[in-house]
C-alpha positions in Angstrom: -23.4 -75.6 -141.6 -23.8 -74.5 -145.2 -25.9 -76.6 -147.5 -23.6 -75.7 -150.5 -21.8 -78.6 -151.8 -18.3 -77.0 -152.8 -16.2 -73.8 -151.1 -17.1 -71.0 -153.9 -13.8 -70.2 -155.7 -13.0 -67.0 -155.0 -10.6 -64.1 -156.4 -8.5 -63.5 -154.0 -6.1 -65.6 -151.7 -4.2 -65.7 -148.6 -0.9 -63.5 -149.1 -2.6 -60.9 -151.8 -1.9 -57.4 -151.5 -5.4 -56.1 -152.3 -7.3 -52.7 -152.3 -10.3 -52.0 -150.8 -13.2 -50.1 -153.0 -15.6 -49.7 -150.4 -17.0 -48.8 -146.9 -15.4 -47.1 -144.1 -11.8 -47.8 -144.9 -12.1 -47.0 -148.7 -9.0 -46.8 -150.6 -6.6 -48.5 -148.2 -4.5 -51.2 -149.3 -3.1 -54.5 -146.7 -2.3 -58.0 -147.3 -5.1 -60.8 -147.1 -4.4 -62.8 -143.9 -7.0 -64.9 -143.5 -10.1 -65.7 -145.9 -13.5 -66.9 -144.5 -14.5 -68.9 -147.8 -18.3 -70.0 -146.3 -19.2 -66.2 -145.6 -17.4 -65.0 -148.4 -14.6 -62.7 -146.2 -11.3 -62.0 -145.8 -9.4 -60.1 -142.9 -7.0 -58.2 -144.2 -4.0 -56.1 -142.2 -4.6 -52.9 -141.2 -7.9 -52.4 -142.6 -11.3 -52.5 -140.9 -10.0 -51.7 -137.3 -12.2 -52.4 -134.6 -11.9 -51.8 -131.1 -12.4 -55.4 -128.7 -13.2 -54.9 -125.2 -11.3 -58.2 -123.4 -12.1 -59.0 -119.9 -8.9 -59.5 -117.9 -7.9 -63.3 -117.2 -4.9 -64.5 -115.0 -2.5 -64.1 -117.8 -4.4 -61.2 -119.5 -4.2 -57.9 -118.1 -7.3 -57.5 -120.1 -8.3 -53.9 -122.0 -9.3 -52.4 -125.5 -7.7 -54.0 -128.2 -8.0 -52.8 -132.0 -8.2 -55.5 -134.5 -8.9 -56.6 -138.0 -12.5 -57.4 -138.5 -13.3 -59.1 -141.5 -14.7 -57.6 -144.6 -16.3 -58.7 -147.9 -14.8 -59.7 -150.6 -16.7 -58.2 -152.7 -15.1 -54.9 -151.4 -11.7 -56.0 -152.0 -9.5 -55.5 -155.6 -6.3 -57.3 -156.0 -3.6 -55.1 -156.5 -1.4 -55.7 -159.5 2.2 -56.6 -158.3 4.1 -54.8 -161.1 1.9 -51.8 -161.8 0.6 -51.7 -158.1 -2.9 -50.3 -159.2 -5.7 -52.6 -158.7 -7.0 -55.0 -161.6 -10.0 -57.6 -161.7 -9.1 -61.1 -162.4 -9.6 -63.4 -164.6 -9.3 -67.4 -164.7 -7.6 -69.4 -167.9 -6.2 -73.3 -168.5 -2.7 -73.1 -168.8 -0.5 -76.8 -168.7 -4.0 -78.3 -167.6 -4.4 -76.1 -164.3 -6.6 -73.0 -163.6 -4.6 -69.7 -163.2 -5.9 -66.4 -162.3 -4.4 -63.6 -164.9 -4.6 -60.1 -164.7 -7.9 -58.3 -167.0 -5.6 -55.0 -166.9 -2.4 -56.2 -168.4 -2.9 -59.7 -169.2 0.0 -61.2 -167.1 -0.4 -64.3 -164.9 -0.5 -64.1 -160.9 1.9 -66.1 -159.1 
C-alpha cells in the first residue's frame, strides 16, 4: 500500500486518444484504456505489445498471447481532438470545477 494520502491528479484519463513521446513504441498513438493512478501508468491500445506465455487450463487452450503492457505516463501526450497533434494540458476554474484546457490552442477538453 502507498503511504500517499490522495491518488495524484494526473493529465490524462480513461478514453484519451494520446501520443506516446518515448521508448520502444515512439510516436504511436491509441486510446487510454485503463490508468494505474498509484504507479503512475496507463495501458493504452495498441501500444507497448508484449508477448504472455499462458499455460493451458481446461477452458484455455493455452499459448503466446500479445498484449498491452502498461507504460508511464510521463511518456504519454494527449492528442488534441480537433488539430490531432499532441498538446500539454493545463488545469483552470471554470463554473467552480477544475477543467483541463489545451496549452496549444487554449480550448477546453471534454
Amino acid at each position: 500500500m502507498s503511504s500517499k494520502r490522495f491518488a495524484p491528479k494526473l493529465h490524462i484519463k480513461k478514453g484519451d486518444n494520446v501520443k506516446v513521446i518515448a521508448g520502444a513504441s515512439k510516436g504511436s498513438t491509441g486510446e487510454v484504456l485503463l490508468i494505474i493512478p498509484d504507479k503512475n501508468r496507463a495501458i493504452v491500445s495498441g501500444v507497448n505489445i508484449v508477448k504472455k506465455h499462458v499455460k493451458a487450463q481446461n477452458d484455455n487452450p493455452g499459448g503466446i498471447n500479445e498484449m498491452e503492457a502498461p507504460i508511464h505516463i510521463s511518456n504519454l501526450m494527449l492528442v488534441e481532438p480537433k488539430t490531432g497533434e499532441p498538446t500539454r494540458i493545463g488545469r483552470k476554474i471554470v463554473d467552480g470545477k477544475s477543467v483541463r484546457y489545451s496549452k496549444k490552442s487554449g480550448e477546453i477538453i471534454k
